[in-house]
VOGU-3710 file (C-alpha; in Angstrom, 3 decimals, decimal comma):
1> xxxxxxxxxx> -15,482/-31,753/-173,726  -18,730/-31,040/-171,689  -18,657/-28,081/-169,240  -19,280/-29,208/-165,231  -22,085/-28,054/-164,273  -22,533/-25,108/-161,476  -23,120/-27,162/-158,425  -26,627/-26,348/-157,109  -26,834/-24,172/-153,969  -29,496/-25,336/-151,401
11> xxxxxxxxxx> -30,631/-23,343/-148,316  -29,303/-26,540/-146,566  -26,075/-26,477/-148,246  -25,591/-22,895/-147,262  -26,048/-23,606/-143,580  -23,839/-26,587/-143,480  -21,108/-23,548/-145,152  -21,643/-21,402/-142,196  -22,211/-23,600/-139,484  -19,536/-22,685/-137,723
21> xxxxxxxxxx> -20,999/-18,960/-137,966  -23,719/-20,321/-136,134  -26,459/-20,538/-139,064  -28,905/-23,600/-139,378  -31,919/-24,415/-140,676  -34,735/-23,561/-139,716  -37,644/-24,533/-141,596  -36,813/-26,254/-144,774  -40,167/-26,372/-146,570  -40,131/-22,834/-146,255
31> xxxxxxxxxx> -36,005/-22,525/-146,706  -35,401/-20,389/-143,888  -31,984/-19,811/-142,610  -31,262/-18,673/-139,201  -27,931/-17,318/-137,319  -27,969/-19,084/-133,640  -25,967/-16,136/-132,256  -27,919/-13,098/-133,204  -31,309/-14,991/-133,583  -32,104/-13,480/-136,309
41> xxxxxxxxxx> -33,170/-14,671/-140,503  -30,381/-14,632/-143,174  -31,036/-14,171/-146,429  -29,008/-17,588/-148,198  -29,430/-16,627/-151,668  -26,276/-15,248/-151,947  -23,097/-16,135/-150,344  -21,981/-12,624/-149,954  -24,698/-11,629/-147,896  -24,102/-14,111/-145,683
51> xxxxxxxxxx> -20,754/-13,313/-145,374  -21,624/-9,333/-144,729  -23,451/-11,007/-141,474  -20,976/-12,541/-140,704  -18,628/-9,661/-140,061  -20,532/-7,313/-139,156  -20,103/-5,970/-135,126  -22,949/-7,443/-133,300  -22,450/-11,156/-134,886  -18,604/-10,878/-133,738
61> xxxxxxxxxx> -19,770/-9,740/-130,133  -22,426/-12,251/-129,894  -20,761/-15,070/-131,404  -18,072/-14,555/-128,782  -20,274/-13,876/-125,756  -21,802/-17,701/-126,886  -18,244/-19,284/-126,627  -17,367/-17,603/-123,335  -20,881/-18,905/-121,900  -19,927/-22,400/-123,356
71> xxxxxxxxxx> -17,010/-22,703/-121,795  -18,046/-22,049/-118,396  -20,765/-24,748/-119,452  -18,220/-27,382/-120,088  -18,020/-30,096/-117,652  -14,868/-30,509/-115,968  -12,855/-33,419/-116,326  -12,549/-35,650/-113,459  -8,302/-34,722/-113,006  -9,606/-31,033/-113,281
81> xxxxxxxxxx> -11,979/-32,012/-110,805  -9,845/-33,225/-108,554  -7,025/-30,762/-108,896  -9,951/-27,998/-108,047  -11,239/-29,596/-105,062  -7,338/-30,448/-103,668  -6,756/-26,129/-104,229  -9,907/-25,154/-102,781  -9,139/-27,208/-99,733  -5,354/-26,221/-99,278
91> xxxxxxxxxx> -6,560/-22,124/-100,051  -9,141/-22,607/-97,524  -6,008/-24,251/-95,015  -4,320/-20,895/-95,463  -7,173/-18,798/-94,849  -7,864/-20,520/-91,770  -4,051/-20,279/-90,656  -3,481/-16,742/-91,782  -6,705/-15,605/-89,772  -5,960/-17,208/-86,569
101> xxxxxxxxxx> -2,211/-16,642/-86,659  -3,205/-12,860/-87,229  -5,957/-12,934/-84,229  -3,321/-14,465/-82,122  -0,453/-12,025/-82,988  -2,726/-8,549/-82,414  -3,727/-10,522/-79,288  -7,831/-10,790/-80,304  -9,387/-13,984/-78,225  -9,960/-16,368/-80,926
111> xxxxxxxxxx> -13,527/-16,900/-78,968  -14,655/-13,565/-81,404  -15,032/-15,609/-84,444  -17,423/-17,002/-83,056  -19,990/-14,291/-82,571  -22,714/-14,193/-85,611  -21,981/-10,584/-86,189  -18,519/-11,648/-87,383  -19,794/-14,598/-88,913  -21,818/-12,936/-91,311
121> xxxxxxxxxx> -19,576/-10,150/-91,969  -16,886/-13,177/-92,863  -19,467/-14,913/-95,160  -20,796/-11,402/-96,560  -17,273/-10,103/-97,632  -15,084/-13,247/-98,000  -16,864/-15,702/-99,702  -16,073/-19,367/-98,221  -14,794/-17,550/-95,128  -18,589/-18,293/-93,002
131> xxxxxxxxxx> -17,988/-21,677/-92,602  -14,680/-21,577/-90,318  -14,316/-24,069/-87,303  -15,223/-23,070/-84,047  -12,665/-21,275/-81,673  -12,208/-24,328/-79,551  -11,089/-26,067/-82,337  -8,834/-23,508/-84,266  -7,404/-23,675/-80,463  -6,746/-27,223/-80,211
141> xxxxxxxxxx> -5,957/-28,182/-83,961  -4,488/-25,123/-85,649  -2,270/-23,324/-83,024  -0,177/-26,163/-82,887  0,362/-26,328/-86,433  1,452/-22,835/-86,778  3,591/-23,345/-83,695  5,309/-25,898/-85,767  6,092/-24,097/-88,771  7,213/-21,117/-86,120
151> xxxxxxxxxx> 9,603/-23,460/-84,793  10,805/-24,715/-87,967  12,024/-21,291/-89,085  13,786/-20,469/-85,824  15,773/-24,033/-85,942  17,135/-22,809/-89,650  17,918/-19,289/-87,433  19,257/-21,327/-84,516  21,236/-23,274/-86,973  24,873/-23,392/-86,654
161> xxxxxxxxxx> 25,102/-20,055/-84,480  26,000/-18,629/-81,040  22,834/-18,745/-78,512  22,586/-16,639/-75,323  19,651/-18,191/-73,057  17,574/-15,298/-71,328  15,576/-16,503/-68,637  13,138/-15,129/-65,405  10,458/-16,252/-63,758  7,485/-14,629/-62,337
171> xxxxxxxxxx> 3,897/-15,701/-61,242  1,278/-15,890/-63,294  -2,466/-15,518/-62,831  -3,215/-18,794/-61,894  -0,453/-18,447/-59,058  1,939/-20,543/-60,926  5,468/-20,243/-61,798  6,193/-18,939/-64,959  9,524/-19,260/-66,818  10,483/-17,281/-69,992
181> xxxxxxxxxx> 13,581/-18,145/-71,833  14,585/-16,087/-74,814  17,488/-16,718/-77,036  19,666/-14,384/-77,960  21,353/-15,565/-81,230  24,780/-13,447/-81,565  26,013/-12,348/-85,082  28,223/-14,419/-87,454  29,700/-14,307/-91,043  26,285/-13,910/-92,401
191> xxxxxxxxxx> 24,458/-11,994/-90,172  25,912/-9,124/-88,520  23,178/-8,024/-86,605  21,877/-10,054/-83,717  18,262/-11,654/-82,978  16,419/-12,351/-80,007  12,939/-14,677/-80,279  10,905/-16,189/-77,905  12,072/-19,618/-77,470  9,443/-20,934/-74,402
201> xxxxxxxxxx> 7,376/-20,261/-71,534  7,185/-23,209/-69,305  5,154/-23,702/-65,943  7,273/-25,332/-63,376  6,386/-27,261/-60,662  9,121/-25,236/-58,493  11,279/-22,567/-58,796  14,610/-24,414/-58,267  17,780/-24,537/-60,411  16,902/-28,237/-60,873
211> xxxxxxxxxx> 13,605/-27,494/-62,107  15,217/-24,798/-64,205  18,206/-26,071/-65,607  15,876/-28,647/-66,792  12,977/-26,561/-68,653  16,347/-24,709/-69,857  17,937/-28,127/-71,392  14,185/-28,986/-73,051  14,042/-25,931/-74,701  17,272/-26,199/-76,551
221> xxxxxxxxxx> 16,635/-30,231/-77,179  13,422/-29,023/-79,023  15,675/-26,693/-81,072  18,390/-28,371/-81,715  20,707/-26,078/-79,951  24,164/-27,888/-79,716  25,557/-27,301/-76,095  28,695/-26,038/-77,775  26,793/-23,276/-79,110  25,142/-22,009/-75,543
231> xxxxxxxxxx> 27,898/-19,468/-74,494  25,896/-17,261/-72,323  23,004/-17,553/-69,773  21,587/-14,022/-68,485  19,525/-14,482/-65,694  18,980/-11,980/-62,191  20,923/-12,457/-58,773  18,722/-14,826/-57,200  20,904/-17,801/-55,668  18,385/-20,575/-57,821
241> xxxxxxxxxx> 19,867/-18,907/-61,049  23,160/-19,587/-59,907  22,926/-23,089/-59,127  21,096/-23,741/-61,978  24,296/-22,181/-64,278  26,322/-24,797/-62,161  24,407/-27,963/-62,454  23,986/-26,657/-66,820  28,225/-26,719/-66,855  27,940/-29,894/-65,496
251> xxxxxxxxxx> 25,201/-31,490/-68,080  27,312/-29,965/-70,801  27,388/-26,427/-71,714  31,167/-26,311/-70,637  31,002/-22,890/-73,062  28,868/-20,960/-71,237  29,258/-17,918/-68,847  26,948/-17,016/-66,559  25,927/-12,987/-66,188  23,645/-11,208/-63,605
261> xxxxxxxxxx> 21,401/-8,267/-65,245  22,955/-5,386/-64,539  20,118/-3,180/-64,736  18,405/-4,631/-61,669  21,881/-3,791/-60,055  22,014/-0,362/-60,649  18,427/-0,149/-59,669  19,668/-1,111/-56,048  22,201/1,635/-56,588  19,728/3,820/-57,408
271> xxxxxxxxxx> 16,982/3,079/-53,970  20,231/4,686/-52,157  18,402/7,739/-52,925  15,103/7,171/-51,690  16,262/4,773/-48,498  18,797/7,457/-47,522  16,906/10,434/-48,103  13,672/9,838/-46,061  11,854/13,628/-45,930  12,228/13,976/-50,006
281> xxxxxxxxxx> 10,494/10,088/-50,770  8,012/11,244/-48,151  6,833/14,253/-50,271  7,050/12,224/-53,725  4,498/9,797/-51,467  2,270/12,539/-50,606  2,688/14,112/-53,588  1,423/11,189/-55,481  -1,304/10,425/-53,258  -2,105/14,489/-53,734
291> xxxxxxxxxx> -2,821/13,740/-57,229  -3,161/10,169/-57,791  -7,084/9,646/-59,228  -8,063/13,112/-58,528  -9,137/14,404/-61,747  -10,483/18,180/-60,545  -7,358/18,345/-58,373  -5,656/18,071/-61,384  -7,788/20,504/-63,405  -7,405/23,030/-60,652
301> xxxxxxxxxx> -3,637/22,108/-59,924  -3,326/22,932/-63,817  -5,182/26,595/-63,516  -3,561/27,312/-60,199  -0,111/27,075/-62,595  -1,200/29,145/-65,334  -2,870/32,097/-63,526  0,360/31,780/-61,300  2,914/32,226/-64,158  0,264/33,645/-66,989
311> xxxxxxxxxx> 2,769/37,194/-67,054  5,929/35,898/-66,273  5,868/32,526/-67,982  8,968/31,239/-65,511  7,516/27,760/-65,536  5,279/25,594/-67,662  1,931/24,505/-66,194  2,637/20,639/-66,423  1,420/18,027/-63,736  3,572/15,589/-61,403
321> xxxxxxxxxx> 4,545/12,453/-63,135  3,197/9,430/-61,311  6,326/7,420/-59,663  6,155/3,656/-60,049  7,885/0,976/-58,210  8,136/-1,323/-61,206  9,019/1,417/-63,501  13,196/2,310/-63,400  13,282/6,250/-63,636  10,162/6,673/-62,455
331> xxxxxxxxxx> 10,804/8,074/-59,012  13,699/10,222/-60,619  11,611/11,989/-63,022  9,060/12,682/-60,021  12,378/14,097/-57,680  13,155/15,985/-60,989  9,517/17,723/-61,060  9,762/18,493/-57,174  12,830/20,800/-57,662  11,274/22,890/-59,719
341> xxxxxxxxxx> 7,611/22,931/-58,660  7,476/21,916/-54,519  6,517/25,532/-53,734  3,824/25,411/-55,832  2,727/21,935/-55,585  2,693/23,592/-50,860  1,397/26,373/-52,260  -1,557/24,717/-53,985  -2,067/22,204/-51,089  -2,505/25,070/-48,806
351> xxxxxxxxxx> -5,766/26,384/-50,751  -7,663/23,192/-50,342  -10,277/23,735/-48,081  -9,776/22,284/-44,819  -13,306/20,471/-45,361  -11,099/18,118/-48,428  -7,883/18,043/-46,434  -7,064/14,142/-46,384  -3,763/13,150/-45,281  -1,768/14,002/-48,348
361> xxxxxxxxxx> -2,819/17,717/-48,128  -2,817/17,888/-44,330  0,774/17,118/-44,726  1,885/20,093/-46,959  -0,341/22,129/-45,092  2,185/21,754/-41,761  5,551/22,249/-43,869  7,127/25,035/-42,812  9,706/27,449/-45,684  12,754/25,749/-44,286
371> xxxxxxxxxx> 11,270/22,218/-44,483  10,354/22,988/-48,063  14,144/23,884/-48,801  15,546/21,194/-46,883  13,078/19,122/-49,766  13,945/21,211/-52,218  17,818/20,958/-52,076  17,768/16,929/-51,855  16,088/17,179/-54,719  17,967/19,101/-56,609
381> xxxxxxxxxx> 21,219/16,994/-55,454  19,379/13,977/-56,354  18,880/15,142/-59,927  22,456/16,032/-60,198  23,833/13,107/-59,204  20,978/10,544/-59,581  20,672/11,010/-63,146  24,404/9,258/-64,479  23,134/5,797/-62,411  19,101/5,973/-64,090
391> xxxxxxxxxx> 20,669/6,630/-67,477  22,918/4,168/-67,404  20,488/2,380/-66,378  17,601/2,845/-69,346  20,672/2,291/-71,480  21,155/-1,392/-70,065  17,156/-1,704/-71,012  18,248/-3,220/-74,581  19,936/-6,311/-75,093  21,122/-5,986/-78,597
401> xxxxxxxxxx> 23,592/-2,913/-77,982  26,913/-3,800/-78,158  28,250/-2,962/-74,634  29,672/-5,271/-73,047  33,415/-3,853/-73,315  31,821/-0,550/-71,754  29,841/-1,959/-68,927  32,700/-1,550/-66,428  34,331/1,473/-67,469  30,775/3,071/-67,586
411> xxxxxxxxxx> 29,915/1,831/-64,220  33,455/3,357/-62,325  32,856/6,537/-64,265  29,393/7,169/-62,368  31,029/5,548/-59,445  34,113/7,952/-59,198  31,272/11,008/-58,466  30,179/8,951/-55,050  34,360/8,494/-54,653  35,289/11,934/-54,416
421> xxxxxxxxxx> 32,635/13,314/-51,852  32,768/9,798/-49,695  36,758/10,934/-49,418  36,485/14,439/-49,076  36,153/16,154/-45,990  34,508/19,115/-47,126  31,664/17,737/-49,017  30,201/21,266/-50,358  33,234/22,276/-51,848  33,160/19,156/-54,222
431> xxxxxxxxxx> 29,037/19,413/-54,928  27,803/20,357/-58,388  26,513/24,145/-58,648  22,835/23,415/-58,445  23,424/22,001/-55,897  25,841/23,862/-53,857  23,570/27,089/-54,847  20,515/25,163/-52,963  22,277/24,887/-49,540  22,447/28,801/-49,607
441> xxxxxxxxxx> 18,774/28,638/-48,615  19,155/26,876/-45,523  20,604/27,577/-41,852  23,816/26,849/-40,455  22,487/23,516/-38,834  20,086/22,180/-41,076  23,079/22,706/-43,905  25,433/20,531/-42,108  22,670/17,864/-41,358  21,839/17,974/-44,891
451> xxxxxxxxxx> 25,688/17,311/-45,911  26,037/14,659/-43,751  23,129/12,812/-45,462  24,715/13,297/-48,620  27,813/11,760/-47,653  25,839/8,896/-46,485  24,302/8,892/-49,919  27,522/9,048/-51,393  28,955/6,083/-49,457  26,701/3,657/-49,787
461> xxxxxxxxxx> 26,374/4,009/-53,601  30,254/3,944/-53,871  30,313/0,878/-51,437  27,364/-0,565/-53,144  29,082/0,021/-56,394  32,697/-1,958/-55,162  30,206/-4,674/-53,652  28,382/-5,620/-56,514  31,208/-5,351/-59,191  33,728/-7,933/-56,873
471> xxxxxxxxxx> 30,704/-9,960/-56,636  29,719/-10,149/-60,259  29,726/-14,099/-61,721  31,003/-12,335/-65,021  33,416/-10,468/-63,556  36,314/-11,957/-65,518  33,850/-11,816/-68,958  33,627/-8,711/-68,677  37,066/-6,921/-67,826  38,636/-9,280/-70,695
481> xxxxxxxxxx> 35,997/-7,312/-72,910  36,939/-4,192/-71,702  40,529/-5,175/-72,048  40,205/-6,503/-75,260  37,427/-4,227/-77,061  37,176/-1,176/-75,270  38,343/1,777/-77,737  39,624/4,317/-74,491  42,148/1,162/-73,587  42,655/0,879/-77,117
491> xxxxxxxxxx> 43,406/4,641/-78,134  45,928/5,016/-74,953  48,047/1,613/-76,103  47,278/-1,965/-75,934  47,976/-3,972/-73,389  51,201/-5,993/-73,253  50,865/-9,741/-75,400  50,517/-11,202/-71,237  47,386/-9,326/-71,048  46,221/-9,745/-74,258
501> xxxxxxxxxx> 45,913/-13,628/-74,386  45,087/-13,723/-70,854  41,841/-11,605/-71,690  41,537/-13,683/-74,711  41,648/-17,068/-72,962  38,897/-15,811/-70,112  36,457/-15,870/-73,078  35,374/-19,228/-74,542  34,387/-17,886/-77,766  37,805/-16,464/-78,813
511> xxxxxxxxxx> 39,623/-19,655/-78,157  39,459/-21,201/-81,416  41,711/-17,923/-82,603  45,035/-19,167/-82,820  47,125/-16,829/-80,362  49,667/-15,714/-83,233  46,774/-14,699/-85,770  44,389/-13,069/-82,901  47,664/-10,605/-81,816  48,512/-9,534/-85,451
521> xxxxxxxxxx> 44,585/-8,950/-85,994  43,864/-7,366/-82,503  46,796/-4,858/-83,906  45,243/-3,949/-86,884  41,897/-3,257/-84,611  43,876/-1,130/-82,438  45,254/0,963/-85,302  41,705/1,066/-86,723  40,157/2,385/-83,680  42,963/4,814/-83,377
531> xxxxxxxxxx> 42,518/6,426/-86,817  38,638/6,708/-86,431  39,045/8,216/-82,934  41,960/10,256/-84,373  39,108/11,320/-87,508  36,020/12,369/-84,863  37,094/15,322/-82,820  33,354/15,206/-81,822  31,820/11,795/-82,002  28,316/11,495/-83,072
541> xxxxxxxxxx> 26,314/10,315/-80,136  25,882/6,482/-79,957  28,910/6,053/-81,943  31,381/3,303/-81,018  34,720/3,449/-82,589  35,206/0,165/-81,882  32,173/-1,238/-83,986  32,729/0,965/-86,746  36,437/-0,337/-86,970  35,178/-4,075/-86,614
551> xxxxxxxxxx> 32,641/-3,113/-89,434  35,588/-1,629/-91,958  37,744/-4,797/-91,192  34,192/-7,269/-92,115  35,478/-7,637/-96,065  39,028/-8,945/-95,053  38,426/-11,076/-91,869  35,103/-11,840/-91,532  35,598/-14,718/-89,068  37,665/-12,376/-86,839
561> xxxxxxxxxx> 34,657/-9,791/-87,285  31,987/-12,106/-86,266  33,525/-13,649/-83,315  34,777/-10,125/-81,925  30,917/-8,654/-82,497  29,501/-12,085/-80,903  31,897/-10,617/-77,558  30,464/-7,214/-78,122  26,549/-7,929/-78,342  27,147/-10,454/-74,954
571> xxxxxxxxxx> 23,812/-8,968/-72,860  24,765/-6,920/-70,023  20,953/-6,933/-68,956  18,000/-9,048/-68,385  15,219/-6,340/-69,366  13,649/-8,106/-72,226  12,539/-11,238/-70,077  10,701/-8,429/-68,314  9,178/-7,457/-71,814  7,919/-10,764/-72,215
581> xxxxxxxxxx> 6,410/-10,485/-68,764  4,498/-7,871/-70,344  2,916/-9,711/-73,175  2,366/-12,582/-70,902  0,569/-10,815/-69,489  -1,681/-9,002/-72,030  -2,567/-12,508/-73,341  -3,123/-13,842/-69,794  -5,487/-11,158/-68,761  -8,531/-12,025/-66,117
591> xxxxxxxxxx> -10,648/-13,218/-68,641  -8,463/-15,510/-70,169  -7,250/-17,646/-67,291  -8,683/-20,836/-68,456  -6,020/-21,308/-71,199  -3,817/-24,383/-71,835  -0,118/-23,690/-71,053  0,729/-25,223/-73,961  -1,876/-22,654/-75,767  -0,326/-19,792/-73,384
601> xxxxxxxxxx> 3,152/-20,961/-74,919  2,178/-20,570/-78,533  0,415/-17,643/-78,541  3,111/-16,010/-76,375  6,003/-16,761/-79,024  3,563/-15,567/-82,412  2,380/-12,504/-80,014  6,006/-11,189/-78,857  8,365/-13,144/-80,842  8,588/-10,771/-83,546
611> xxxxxxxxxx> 8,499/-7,539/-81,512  11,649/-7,682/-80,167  13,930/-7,474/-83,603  11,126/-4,749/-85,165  11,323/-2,183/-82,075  15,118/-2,381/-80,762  17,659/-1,722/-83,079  21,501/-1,833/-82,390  22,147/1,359/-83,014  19,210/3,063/-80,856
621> xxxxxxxxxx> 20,648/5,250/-78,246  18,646/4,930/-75,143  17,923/8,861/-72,769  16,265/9,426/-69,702  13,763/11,474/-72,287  12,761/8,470/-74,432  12,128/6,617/-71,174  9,195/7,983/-70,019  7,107/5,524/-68,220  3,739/4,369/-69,705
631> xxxxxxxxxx> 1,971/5,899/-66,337  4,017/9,362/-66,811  2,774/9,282/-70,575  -0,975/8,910/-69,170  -0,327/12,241/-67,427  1,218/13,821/-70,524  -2,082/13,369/-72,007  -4,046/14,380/-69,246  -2,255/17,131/-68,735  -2,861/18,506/-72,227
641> xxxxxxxxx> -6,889/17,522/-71,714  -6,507/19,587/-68,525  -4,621/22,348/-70,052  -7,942/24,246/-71,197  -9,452/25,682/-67,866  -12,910/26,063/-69,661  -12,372/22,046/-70,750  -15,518/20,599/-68,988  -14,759/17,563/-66,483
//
């Protein structure tokens, strides 16, 4: 048998072995081998050379560098093609929507994407990002497709749940009428917490209840807001508001109870002070026109205070805080400043040189000591008994607390203060010790002038009080709430079964309760409330023991829970309309009058629709303190650039 013989190697041969190593050849006359990776000669002789080459380190690298560049080489496929070109244009769609809806929300005038500065820095660090549309048409085409998708999320909110419709009007730039209507969606199974969003802002061609009651009706149509879900409409006094709550029972929202901000009612309570009290508003006047753009007046004011007290240190050098008429508090905190500081703030006056003396200093300059403690001591009685009406006040400023089965009882305990010295026929006796201790300063005469004013102060805000509460539209809402939810009623025994279902059947919501089931379940509330208050000898502020009993019943009756909370979290106040007026503001500015109202619309609910539910929580608790108005906070700062004499103006 004849032996095979050894198959012949060829240089050709040997680079058809190792092709897929990359070797080929490359002259065959002169049988040269080369690697196409590391461009290099290879030896073919022997296979196990080859094969050393082929493991070695720089072959590996460079044999996968080559496939990494080929790939990128390959053409694409036309489905590949396609599928590119479709993700290109929907991640440039998102681009374009996340940039304007971001512009729009930090309020920036879309009209600053189109500067070439911006342009290039778009291009330079966002490649693809240059080539954006033009404001005008990001404007026109893309702000009402993100208004769209806006809506679309609050109709799954809106879905199913309890709406409160917040509404005001002002005038806006133009001269138009402006209507804002914010819902306020009440808690349920689901969510215990309620929401408030920006539902519309609507030019109307009148401000009439017709006109509004119809801009009122669009806005829920576009969100499919059933009319049995409207239970509430918040609104102010004015008589429009209160036809248009009649003529929207009539179209359908048979549900619905109409309430009248109680903030801007205690604000009337609180101009009893200022109306009645004519020499004290007249220095807060002067005193504000003393200081009001006067920046070295305010440097020197500053240094006058600190040489003054530099040993003693009785006082803090601090400046007068600004009243404002928009701004609740305002004149308060400036009455509050005067009782401490009118001497100095005469003094001071007195040292301008007659040469300066406007009006404002003129009129210090001819106060005598007793007019100064006549000031003085209506000052320091409006602070004492001033304060209970502002607070209550700024605590009305929120609409998601939970306080509507406290509204009344809070209201007749600040009005019980004005009830004892309108009764009383010696006024002093029944004054708080500030100020009782301030009358000692003044004569005989001037003291019983002085007391008579007070009484006059004190009667008109307790007849104020008795006027606005038997005039209230939710009069009946609200004492059923008290009756029903308020944890002092509660803690001293429930009302008899009468009273109970009579409350319950003066609010719309708690009707679907059958009358058997809402008894044994307000009972087991009651006991709740009693072993919490019973637990809390000192109750952390803010607490409610009625909430935190609702809350430890939410496992077992949750549908109780959320209809009980939806009474609760009824708004007592209309301040967050005036919020809105705010931002309507900021995006209507004098530069921007030209916008669409439609454009207005949409970049009013992305710009505040958010804000509301990220900066007011149901559990803040609301102080004169964390009120501070934004024009009283522009003197805090001032006040600490002025504090450095030496600080160069």
């Amino acid at each position: 048998m004849k032996k095979a013989k050894p198959k012949t190697v060829t240089v050709t041969s040997r680079a058809d072995e190792f092709k897929d190593e990359g070797m080929y050849v490359f002259d065959r006359s002169k049988k040269i081998m080369m690697c196409r990776f590391c461009d290099c000669r290879v030896s073919w002789e022997r296979k196990s050379v080859v094969q050393l080459h082929c493991s070695s380190g720089h072959h590996v690298k460079e044999k996968e560098k080559a496939k990494a560049a080929q790939s990128l080489k390959r053409q694409a496929s036309l489905t590949d093609s396609f599928e590119q070109a479709k993700k290109n244009k929907i991640d440039k769609e998102v681009f374009i929507k996340s940039t304007v809806h971001a512009f729009v929300k930090a309020n920036i005038p879309l009209h600053k994407l189109d500067h070439p500065d911006i342009r290039d820095w778009l291009k330079k660090y966002m490649p693809g990002s240059g080539d954006l549309p033009s404001s005008a048409w990001l404007r026109n085409h893309y702000l009402p497709i993100i208004k769209k998708d806006y809506d679309e999320e609050l109709k799954k909110s809106l879905e199913g749940r309890k709406v409160v419709v917040l509404t005001d009007e002002t005038t806006n730039r133009k001269g138009e009428a402006a209507l804002i209507t914010l819902f306020l969606v009440l808690p349920d199974t689901s969510n215990p917490d309620p929401l408030l969003i920006v539902a519309a802002v609507k030019v109307l061609m009148a401000t009439t209840g017709d006109e509004t009651s119809k801009a009122i009706l669009h806005t829920l149509v576009d969100f499919n807001v059933a009319h049995g879900n409207v239970v509430g409409l918040m609104s102010d006094s004015a008589a429009y508001m209160t036809l248009c709550a009649r003529l929207l029972r009539e179209l359908g929202l048979t549900n619905m109870v109409h309430l009248q901000c109680w903030a801007h009612k205690l604000d009337k309570v609180a101009k009893v002070f200022s109306d009645k009290l004519v020499r004290l508003n007249e220095c807060v006047a002067k005193t504000k026109k003393l200081f009001k753009n006067t920046r070295k007046r305010k440097h020197r004011y500053l240094k006058f205070l600190k040489d003054k007290y530099s040993f003693s240190q009785v006082k803090q050098p601090k400046l007068f805080p600004l009243p404002v008429m928009t701004r609740w508090g305002s004149w308060r905190n400036s009455v509050e400043y005067l009782a401490e500081y009118v001497e100095d703030v005469v003094a001071y006056a007195k040292t301008i040189p007659d040469s300066d003396a406007v009006k404002s200093v003129q009129y210090f300059k001819k106060l005598t000591n007793e007019d100064v403690n006549i000031i003085k001591c209506e000052a320091i009685f409006t602070v004492d008994y001033c304060t209970s009406v502002t607070a209550l006040l700024i605590k009305l400023e929120s609409s998601k607390i939970a306080f509507s089965h406290n509204l009344y009882s809070s209201i007749r305990e600040v009005q019980k203060v004005f009830s004892v010295l309108k009764s009383t026929t010696d006024v002093k006796s029944q004054l708080y010790a500030n100020t009782k201790n301030s009358l000692s300063s003044l004569s005989g005469s001037k003291c019983k002038n002085l007391l008579e004013r007070i009484k006059g102060v004190s009667q008109k805000c307790d007849g104020l009080f008795f006027e606005l509460m038997e005039t209230d539209v939710g009069r009946k809402f609200f004492i059923a709430s008290q009756t029903l939810f308020n944890s002092s009623k509660l803690v001293m025994g429930p009302a008899t079964r009468e009273k109970l279902l009579e409350a319950k059947n003066n609010i719309s919501m708690l009707s679907v309760i059958p009358n058997e089931n809402f008894i044994v379940l307000h009972g087991l509330l009651t006991d709740n409330v009693k072993e919490i208050v019973a637990s809390r000898p000192k109750p952390p502020p803010g607490s409610d023991p009625t909430l935190d009993a609702l809350k430890a019943m939410q496992t077992n009756h949750s549908d109780f829970v959320a209809m009980c909370l939806s009474v609760l979290y009824m708004p007592v106040s209309n301040v967050d309309c005036e919020r809105g007026f705010s931002a309507y503001g900021d995006i209507m500015s004098p530069k921007r009058t030209r916008l669409k109202t439609s454009n207005t619309e949409i970049m009013m609910c992305l710009y505040f629709g958010d804000d509301f539910n990220n900066n007011y929580s149901p559990d803040d608790v609301v102080d004169i303190e964390s009120a501070q108005t934004s024009e009283v906070a522009s003197n805090r700062n001032e006040e600490e650039f002025y504090a450095d004499p030496d600080n160069p103006i």
